[in-house]
C-alpha positions in Angstrom: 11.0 -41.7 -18.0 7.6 -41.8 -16.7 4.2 -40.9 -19.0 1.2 -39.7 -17.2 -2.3 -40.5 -17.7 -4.6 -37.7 -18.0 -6.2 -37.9 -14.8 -2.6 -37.7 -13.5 -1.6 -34.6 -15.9 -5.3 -33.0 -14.9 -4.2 -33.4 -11.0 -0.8 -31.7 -11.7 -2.3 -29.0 -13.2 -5.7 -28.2 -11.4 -7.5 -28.7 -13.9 -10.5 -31.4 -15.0 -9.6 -34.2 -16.8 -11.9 -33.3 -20.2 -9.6 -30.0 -20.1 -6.8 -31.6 -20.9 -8.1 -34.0 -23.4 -9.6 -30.3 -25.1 -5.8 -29.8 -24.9 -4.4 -32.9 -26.5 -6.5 -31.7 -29.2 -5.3 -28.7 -29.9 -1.7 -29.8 -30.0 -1.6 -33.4 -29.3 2.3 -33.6 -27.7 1.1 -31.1 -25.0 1.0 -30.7 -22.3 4.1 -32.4 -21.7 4.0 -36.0 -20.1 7.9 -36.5 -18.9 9.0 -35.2 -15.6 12.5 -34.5 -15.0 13.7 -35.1 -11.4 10.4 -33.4 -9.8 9.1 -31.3 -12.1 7.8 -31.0 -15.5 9.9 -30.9 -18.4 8.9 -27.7 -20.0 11.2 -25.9 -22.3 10.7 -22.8 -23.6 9.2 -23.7 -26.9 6.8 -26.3 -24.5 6.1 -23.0 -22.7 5.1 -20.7 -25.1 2.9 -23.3 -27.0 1.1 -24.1 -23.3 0.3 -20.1 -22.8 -1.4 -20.5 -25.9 -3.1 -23.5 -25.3 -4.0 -22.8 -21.7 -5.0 -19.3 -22.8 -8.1 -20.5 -24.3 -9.1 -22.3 -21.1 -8.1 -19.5 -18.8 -10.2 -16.5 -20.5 -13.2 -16.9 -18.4 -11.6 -18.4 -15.5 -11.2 -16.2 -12.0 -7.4 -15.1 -12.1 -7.7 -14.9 -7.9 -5.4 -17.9 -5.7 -6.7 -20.6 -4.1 -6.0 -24.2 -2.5 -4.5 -26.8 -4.5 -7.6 -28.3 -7.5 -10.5 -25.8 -5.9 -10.7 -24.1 -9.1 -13.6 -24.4 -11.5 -14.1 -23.5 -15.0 -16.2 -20.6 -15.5 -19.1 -22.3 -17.8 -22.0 -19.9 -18.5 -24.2 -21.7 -16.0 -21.9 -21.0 -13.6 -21.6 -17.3 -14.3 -25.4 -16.6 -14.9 -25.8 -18.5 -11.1 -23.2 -15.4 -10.3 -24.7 -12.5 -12.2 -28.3 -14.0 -10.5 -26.6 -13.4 -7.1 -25.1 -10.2 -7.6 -28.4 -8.6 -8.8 -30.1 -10.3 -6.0 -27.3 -8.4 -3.3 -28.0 -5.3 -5.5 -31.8 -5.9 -4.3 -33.0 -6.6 -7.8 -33.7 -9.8 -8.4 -33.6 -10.5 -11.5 -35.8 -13.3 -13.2 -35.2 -13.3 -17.2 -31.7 -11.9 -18.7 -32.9 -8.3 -19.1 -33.4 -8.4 -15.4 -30.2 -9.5 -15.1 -28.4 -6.5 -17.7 -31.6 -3.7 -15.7 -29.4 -5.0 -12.2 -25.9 -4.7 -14.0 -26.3 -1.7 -15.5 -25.5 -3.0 -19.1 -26.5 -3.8 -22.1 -28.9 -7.2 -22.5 -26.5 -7.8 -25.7 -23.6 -8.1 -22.9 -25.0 -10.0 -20.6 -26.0 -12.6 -23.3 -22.0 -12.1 -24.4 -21.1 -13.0 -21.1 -23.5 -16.2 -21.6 -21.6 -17.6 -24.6 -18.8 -20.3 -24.6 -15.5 -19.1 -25.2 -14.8 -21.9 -27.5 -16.3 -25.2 -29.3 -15.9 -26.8 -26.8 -19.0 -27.9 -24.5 -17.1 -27.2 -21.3 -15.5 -24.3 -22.5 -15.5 -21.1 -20.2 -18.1 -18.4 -20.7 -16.7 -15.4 -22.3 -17.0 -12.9 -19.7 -13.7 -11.0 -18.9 -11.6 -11.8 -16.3 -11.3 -8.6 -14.8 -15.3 -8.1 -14.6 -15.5 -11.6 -13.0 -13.3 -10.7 -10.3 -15.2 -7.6 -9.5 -18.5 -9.1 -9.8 -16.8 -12.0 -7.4 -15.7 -9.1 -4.7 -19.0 -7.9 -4.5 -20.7 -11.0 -2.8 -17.4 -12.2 -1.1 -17.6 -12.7 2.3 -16.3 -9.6 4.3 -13.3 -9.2 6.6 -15.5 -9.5 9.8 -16.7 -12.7 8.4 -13.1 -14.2 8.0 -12.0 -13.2 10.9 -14.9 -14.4 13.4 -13.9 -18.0 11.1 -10.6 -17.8 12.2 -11.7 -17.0 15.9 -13.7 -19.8 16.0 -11.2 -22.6 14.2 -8.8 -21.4 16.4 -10.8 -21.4 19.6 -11.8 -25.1 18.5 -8.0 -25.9 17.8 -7.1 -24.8 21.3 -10.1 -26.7 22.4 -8.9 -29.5 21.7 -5.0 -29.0 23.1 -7.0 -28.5 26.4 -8.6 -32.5 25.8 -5.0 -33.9 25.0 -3.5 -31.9 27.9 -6.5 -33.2 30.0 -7.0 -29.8 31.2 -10.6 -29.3 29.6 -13.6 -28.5 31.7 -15.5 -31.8 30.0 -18.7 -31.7 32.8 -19.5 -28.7 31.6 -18.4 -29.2 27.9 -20.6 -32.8 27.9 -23.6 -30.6 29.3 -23.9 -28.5 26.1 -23.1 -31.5 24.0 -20.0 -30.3 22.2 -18.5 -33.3 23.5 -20.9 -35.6 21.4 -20.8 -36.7 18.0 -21.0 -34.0 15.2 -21.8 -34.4 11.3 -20.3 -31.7 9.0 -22.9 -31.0 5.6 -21.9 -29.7 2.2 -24.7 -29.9 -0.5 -25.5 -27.9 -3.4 -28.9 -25.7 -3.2 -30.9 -25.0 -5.8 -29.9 -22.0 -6.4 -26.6 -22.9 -7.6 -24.7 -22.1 -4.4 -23.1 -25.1 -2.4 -23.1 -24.6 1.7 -21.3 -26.4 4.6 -22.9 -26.9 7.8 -22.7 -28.3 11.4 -25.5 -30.7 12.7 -25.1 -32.7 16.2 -25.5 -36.5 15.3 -29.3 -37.6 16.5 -31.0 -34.5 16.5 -34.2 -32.9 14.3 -31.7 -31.1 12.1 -29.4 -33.8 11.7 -30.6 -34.9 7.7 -29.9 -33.1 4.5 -31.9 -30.4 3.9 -35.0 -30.3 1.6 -33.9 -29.7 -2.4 -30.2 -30.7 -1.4 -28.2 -32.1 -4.3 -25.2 -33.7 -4.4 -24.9 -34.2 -0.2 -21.7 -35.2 1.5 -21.3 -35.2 5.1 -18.8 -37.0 7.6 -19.6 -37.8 11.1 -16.7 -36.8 14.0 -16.4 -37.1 17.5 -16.9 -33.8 18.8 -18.3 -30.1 17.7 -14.8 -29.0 17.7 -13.5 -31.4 15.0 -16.6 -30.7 13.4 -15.8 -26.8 13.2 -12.0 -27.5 12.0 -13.5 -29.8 9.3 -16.0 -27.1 8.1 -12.7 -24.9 8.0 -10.6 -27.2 5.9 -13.9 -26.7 3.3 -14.0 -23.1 3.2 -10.2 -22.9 2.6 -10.4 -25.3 0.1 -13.4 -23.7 -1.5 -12.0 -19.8 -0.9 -11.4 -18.2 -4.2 -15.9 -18.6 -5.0 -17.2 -18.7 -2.0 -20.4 -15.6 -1.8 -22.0 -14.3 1.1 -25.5 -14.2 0.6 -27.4 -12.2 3.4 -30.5 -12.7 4.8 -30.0 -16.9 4.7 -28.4 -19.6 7.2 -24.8 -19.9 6.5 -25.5 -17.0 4.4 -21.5 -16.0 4.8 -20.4 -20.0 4.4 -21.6 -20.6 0.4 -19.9 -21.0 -2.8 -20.5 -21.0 -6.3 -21.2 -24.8 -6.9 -18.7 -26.5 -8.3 -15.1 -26.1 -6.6 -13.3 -29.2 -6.6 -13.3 -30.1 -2.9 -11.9 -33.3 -1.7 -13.8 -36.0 0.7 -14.7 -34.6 3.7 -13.2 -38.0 5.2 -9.7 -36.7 3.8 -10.0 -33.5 5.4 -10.8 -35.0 8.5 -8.0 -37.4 8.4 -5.3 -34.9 7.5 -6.9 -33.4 10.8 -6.4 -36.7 12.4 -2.9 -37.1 11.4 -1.7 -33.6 13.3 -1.9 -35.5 16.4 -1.3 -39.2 16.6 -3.5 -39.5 19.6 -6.2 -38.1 17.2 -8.2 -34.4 18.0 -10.3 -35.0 20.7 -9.0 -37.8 22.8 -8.8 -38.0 26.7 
């Protein structure tokens, strides 16, 4: 009979690791730390009492799927950085909480509501409902076009690289426009509470974080089209918060900062690993 640490238990469960100390807690034999076989041994009475638990966490959490540990808690800083985009889509930006209420329609006493921790706890969710979350998440998600022209152009890249492999790829011409070169992929968080991923060619004027970046990650690869299948693996792995926000650069390729999102070296490698020969080699 194995016991899990908490950073092993927070894993399992997609969820950070203060969250399940909150938990322990609460009720300090839960959530279970035996596994039977492979999976958790969770009776019914083990059930019921982590509904309960869990509940607490969950109220201001987006009920919408997503990738394996991409899911944040709702804190109120998190939410007001969404309420402040919405009302700027709505084309009223909105620069104290009144603002914000004038853009949504509602009552300032709501929107300080919304504002408030759900519980005692300092990294308890806010206490906006789900169901208005999800809706005000809708709003600024990117649109159908927008997913679609992603897919068209991961797949184009994915084929792209078959051609390499198969050594059927027109490389003079590819070399020319430099997609053969070394590419970085960015993710940093703006200051505007919004997170972004970008593709920079390695050596050029744009190739360094941009100004007021936080938090900057980036990975260099060997070609553009590893580059584009790495910013994919991010956007799939950020999906459920990402916002479109028009009028910027990458305005359709942001999310609400904060999703858990592995190394960009892991996504890259589980890229890797698809083809033993690795993506991109003659």
């Amino acid at each position: 009979m194995k016991v899990y640490s908490v950073q092993e238990i927070a894993d399992r469960l997609e969820v950070k690791p203060e969250t399940v100390r909150w938990w322990r807690s609460q009720d300090p034999a839960f959530p279970p730390v035996t596994q039977v076989g492979r999976s958790w041994g969770l009776t019914e009475d083990r059930l019921a009492a982590w509904e309960t638990v869990r509940g607490a966490d969950t109220a201001g959490r987006a009920s919408i799927g997503g990738s394996q540990g991409s899911r944040p808690v709702w804190t109120p800083a998190r939410v007001e950085v969404l309420l402040r985009l919405v009302s700027q889509r709505r084309g009223t930006p909105a620069r104290t909480k009144k603002d914000l209420a004038a853009a949504l329609k509602v009552h300032p006493s709501t929107v300080r509501r919304w504002l408030t921790r759900s519980g005692s706890w300092k990294g308890s969710p806010a206490a906006i409902p789900a169901r208005r979350l999800e809706e005000l998440l809708r709003e600024i998600s990117p649109t159908p076009a927008d997913r679609e022209r992603e897919l068209f152009q991961e797949d184009n890249a994915r084929k792209a690289l078959e051609r390499l492999r198969a050594r059927r790829a027109p490389l003079t011409a590819w070399r020319e426009q430099d997609w053969m070169s070394p590419h970085r992929v960015w993710v940093e968080d703006q200051v505007n509470g919004t997170s972004v991923v970008r593709l920079t060619r390695v050596g050029t004027r744009r190739d360094h974080a941009e100004a007021g970046s936080q938090n900057v990650r980036s990975v260099v690869v060997n070609s553009r089209f590893e580059a584009q299948l790495v910013k994919a693996a991010v956007l799939r792995e950020v999906s459920p918060w990402r916002v479109r926000l028009a009028g910027m650069s990458g305005g359709s390729e942001r999310w609400i900062s904060g999703a858990k999102l592995r190394p960009l070296e892991v996504l890259h490698d589980e890229i890797r690993r698809k083809d033993p020969r690795g993506p991109g080699r003659e």
